[in-house]
C-alpha atoms as one frame of an Amber mdcrd trajectory, in Angstrom:
protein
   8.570 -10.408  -5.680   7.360  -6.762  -6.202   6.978  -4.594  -3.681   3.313
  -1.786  -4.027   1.759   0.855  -2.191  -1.888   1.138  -0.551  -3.240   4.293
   0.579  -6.007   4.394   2.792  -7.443   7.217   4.863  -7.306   6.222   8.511
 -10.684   7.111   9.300 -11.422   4.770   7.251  -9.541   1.977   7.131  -6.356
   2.923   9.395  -2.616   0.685  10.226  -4.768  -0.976  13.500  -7.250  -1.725
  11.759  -5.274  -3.743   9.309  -3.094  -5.055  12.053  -6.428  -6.407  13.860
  -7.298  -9.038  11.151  -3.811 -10.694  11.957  -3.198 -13.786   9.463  -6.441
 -14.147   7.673  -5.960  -9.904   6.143  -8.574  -8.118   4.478 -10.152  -7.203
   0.735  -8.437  -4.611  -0.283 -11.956  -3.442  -1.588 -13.568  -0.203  -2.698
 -11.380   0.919  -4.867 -12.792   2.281  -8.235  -9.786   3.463 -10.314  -9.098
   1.579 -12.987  -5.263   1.999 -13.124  -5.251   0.965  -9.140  -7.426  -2.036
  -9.741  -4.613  -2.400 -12.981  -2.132  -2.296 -10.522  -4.080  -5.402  -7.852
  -4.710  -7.647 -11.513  -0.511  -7.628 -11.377  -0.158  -8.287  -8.107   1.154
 -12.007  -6.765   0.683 -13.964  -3.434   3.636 -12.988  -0.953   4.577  -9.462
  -2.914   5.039  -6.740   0.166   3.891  -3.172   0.380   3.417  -0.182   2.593
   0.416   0.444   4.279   0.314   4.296   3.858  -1.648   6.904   5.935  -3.428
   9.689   3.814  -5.391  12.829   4.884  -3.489  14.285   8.088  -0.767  12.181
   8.460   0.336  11.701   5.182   2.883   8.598   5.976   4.073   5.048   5.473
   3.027   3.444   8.769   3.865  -0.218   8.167   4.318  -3.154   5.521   1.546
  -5.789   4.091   1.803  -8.905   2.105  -0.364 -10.059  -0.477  -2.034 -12.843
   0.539  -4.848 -13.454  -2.565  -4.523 -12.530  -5.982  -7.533 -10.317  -7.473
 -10.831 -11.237  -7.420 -14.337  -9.994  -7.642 -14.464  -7.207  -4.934 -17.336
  -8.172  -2.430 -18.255  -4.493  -1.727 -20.405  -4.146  -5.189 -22.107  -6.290
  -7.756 -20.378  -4.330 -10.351 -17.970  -7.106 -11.942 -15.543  -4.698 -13.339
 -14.297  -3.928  -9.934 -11.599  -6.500  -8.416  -8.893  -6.444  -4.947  -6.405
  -8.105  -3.820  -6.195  -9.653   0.363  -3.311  -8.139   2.535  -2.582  -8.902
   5.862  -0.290  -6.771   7.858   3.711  -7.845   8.546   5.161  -4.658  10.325
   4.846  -1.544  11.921   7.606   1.007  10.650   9.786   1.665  13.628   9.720
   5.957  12.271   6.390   6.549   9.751   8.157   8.076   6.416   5.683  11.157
   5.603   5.110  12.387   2.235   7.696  15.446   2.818  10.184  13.053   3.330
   9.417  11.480   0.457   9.282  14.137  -1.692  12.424  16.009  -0.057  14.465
  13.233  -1.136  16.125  13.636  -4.646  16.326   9.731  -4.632  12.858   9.083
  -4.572  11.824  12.009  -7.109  10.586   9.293  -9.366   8.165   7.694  -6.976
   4.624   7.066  -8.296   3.606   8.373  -4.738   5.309  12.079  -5.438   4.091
  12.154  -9.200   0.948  10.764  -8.930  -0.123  11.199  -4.853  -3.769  10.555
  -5.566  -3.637   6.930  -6.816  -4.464   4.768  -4.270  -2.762   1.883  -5.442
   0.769   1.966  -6.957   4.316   0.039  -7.336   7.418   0.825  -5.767  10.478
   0.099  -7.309  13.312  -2.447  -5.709  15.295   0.675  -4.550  12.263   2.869
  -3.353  10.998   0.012  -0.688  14.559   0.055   0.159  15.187   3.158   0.692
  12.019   3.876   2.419  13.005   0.633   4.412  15.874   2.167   5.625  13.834
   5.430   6.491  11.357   3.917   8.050  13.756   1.543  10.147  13.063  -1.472
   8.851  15.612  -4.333   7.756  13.719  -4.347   3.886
């Protein structure tokens, strides 16, 4: 399994949203980076991530599963666009903000603190765990 991140601004597309499609998830759709949609191509069925909040809050809220591998994204006719399905798993018992993140000489080589603009992006085996531990979740 690997473990990814997906950034989404909450006004938007925001944790309760997510969490309202239960079992049957969502396209992860509209994204139009071509290292993110790199990123969804990679992806397998039952690989985890964090749902993180951008804009304000700035903060892992809760965790997702992969529950599609990529395929044609719905929102456009434009066939060089693709997304993956997630549906939501957990909320994070304490939401792990970007400070955090950064503050933490652990995590220094996180895609999210190098690279905070990609929208899609892996996390390692001992980021989610870390973060996981953060966050207050068993990981």
């Amino acid at each position: 399994m690997r473990y990814w991140l997906f950034k989404s601004e909450p006004s938007t597309w925001s944790w309760e949203d997510q969490v309202a499609k239960g079992d049957a998830g969502e396209e992860w759709d509209g994204v139009r980076n071509y290292q993110a949609r790199n990123f969804m191509r990679e992806m397998k069925i039952g690989d985890q991530g964090f749902f993180y909040h951008s804009q304000s809050e700035k903060a892992i809220v809760g965790t997702i599963e992969v529950i599609s591998e990529a395929h044609p994204d719905s929102k456009t006719d434009d066939d060089r666009w693709e997304c993956v399905d997630i549906k939501a798993l957990d909320a994070v018992k304490t939401p792990v903000t970007l400070d955090q993140i950064k503050a933490d000489e652990r995590l220094s080589d996180m895609v999210l603190v190098n690279n905070s603009r990609l929208s899609v992006q892996p996390v390692t085996d001992t980021e989610w765990r870390i973060i996981c531990d953060l966050a207050g979740l068993a990981g």
